[in-house]
N, C-alpha and C positions, 0 to 999 in steps of 0.2 A: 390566580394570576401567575404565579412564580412556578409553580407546577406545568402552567402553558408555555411557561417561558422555558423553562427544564426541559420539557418535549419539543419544542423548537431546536434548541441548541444542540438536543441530539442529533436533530433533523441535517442540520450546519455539518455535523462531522461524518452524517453518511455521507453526506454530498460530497468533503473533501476526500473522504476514502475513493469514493464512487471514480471520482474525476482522477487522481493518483493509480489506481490501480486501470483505469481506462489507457493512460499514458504511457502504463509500461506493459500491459498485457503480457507483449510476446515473448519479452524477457524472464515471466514472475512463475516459473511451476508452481506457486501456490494458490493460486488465484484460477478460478474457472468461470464461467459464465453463467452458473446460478449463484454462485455470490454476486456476484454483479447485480443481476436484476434483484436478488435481496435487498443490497446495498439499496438501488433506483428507489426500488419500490417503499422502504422504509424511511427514504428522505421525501420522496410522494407521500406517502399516507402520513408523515404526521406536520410536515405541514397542511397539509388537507385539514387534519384533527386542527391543530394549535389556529388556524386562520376561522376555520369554523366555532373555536370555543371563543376568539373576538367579534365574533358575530359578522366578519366579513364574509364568510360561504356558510351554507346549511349543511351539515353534518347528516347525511344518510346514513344511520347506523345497519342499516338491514343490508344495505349493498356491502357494507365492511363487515359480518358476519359471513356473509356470501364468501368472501373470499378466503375465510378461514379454513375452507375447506381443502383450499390446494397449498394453505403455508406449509404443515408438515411436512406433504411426498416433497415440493421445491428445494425443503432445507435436507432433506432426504438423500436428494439426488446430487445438492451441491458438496454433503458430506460421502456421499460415496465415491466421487470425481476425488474430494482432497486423496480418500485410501487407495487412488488408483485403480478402484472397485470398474471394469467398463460394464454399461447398462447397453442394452443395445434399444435400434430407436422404438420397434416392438412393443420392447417393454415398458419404453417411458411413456409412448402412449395409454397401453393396456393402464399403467399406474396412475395415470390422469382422467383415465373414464374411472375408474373404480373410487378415484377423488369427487368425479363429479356426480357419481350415483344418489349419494344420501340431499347431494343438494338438489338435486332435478327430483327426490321424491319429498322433499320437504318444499318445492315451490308447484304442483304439483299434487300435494294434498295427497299423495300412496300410502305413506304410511305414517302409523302416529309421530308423535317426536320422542317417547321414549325410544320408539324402536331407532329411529334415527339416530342418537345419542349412540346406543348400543354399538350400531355399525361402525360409526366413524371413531369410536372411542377402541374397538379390535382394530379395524384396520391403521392409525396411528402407532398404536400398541406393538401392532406386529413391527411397523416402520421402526418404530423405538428401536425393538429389542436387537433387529438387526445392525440399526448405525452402532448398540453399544457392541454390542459382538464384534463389529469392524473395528471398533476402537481397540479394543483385548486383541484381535489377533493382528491388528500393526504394531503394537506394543510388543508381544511376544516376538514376531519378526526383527522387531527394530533391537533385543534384547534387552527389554526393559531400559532404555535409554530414557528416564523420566526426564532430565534437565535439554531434553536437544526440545528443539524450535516447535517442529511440528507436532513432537509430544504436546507442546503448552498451547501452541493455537489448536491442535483439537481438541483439547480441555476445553478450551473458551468456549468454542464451537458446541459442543454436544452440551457443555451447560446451558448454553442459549437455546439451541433444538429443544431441550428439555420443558424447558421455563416454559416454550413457543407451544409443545405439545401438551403442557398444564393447562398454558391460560385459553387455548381454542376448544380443548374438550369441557371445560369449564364454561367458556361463553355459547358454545352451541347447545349445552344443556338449557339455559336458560331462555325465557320469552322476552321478545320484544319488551314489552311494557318491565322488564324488571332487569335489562341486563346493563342500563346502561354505566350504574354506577361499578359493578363491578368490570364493568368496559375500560371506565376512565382508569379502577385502576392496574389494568391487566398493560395500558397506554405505560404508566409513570414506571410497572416496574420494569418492562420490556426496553424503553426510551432508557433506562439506567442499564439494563443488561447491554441496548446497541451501544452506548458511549462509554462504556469498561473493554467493550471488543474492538472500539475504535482505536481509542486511546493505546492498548497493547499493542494495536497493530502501529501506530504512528511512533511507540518507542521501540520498535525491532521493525523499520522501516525492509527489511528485506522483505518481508510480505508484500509489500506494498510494491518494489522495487525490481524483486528477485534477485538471487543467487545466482540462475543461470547463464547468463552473460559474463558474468566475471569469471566462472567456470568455464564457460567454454572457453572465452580468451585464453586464460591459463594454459588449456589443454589442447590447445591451437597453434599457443605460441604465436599469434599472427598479431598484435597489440603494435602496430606501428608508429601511435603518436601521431600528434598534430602538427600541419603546418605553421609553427609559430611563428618566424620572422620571414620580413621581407624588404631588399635590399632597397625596393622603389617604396617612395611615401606612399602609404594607400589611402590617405587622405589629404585633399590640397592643402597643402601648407599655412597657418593661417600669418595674415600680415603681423602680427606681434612675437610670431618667431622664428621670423624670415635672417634675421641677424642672426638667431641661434644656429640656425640651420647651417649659416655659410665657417660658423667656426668649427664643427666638429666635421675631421678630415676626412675621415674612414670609419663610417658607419660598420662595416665587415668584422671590423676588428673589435668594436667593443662585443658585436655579437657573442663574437669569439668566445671574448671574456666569461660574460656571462654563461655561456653555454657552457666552459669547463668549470667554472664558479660550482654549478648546480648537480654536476655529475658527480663528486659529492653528496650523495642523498645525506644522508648522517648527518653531515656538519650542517649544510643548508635548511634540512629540515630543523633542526633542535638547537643551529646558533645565527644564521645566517637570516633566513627569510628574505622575504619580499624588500622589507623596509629598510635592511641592513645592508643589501646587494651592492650597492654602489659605493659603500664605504669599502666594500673586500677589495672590491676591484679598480677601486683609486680612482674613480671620474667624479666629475661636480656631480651635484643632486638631480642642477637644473636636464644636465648632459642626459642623464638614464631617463630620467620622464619625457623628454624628447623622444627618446630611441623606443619607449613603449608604447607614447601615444600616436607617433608616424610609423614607426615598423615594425608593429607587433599585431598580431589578430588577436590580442587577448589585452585584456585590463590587468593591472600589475595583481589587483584580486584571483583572478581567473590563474592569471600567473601560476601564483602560490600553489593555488588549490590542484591543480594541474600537474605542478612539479610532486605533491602530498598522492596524486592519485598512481603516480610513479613509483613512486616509493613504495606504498601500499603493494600495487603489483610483481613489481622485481621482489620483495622480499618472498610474499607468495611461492612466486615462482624456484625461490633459494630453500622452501621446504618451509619458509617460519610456522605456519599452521601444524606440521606433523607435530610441534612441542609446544605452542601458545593457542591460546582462542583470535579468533576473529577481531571481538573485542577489542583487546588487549596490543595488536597491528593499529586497529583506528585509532586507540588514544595516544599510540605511539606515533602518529604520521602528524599529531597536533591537529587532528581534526577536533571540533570543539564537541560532536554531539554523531550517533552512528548514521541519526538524521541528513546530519551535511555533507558526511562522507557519501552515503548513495546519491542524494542528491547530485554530488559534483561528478560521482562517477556514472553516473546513468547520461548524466550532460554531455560530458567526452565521452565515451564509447557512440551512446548516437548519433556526435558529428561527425566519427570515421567509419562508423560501421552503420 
């Protein structure tokens, strides 16, 4: 039971991967579209498993053998997109009939099953040898850069290809009547391999987010900001603060304020904040939540994070990266996590671009 439960939960964090990386696509160079249908299909297949080991669906294991035949070239192909490797469409087919050979002569009755075994354990083999050779010579190109990003996600990657290309050469040696247990558990240790690749990816959120947008921004220089205020209510005024409305004179003016308040990045970011803004700037409390909830297109949250995604960029742009890490900018802008920093910055950039 806790084993199905384990495989489920795995299932949970492809599908959030799945869904995260679907939403940023165009932005994420790391990300291609055989991860993706990995992703799909590994939150498919074991929900399939974990609902059928509740006894609510029947577990076909011969059709889930079946398929084993195409995971390797898949993870193959998705690892030779990460090295920039281009396949042409030729050969992704030619690679997918020669995937499907040993299984059309094993349903089909052509040949025994050791020889079967044999074929698809060279052709795998050879797929291996190649994706490790890819991995050495972007390494050697990248100059042995072991700690950068994409060093560490193809680590992940290729040890999960690896595991993938154990446990399918293992399970298609075996018969029907004998493979299931070691079926289950090629499931528990796969289901731990997907949810170690998730989780990495969910704490270095730029896989999931990309790099390139903010890049380009940078090298654009085109980052124009949002409309934030606006002089007319953008929402009817409600009757309980219709009194407040008529005492404050010149909406313009506190704009003002706050707008040279926050330019400032430095002191607004690490002494001022959101919650502080209205003490800097001398008006009642009641005055500025007024002024955010009728003339602001942003929540005084949104605010912040907004003015933190500013900060972030202008610094960028002043060189801070040529001498600090990435990192080391997000903990500094008071982001709480590198999590909420993409998330806030993927938010803004998509509203203006």
């Amino acid at each position: 039971m806790i084993s199905n439960l384990f495989i489920f939960l795995s299932a949970v964090f492809c599908l959030i991967a799945f869904v995260m990386i679907i939403s940023n696509y165009k932005s994420n160079e790391y990300i291609n579209e055989y991860l993706i249908t990995l992703f799909l299909g590994a939150f498919l297949h074991r929900v399939y498993y974990s609902l059928s080991s509740f006894g609510i669906l029947d577990f076909k294991l011969e059709y889930n053998l079946n398929l084993a035949y195409f995971l390797v070239p898949l993870y193959f192909l998705m690892f030779m997109k990460l090295h920039n490797r281009r396949i042409k469409k030729n050969s992704i087919i030619l690679l997918m009939v020669l995937s499907g050979i040993p299984l059309a002569a094993k349903i089909f009755d052509l040949i025994k099953p050791l020889e079967n075994f044999i074929y698809f354990a060279i052709f795998t083999s050879l797929l291996m040898f190649i994706s490790i050779k890819t991995a050495f010579d972007s390494l050697k190109k990248s100059e042995y850069k072991f700690k950068s990003l994409h060093f560490k996600f193809s680590s992940f990657l290729l040890f999960h290809i690896i595991l993938i290309f154990l446990g399918t050469n293992i399970l298609i040696f075996y018969k029907i009547n004998q493979v299931s247990v070691v079926f289950e558990l090629f499931y528990k240790i796969s289901s731990l391999s997907w949810l170690i690749l998730v989780v990495f990816m969910l704490l270095n959120p730029e896989l999931l987010f990309g790099k390139k947008k903010l890049e380009n921004i940078l090298a654009g220089e085109y980052w124009d900001g949002l409309e934030i205020w606006s002089l007319k209510p953008l929402i009817k005024i409600q009757y309980k603060d219709a009194r407040l409305s008529q005492t404050i004179s010149d909406i313009s003016k506190i704009i003002i304020k706050i707008n040279n308040e926050v330019k400032d990045e430095p002191n607004f970011i690490h002494n001022l904040t959101i919650y502080k803004l209205h003490e800097s700037i001398n008006i009642p409390k009641s005055h500025f939540n007024y002024i955010f909830k009728y003339h602001c297109h942003l929540s005084k949250v949104e605010f912040n994070n907004y003015q933190q995604i500013n900060y972030v960029i202008n610094k960028i742009k002043k060189g801070y990266l040529k001498t600090y890490t990435m990192e080391s900018l997000i903990e500094n802008s008071g982001f709480k996590s590198k999590m909420t920093f993409y998330r806030s910055f993927n938010k803004y950039t998509n509203t203006t671009h």
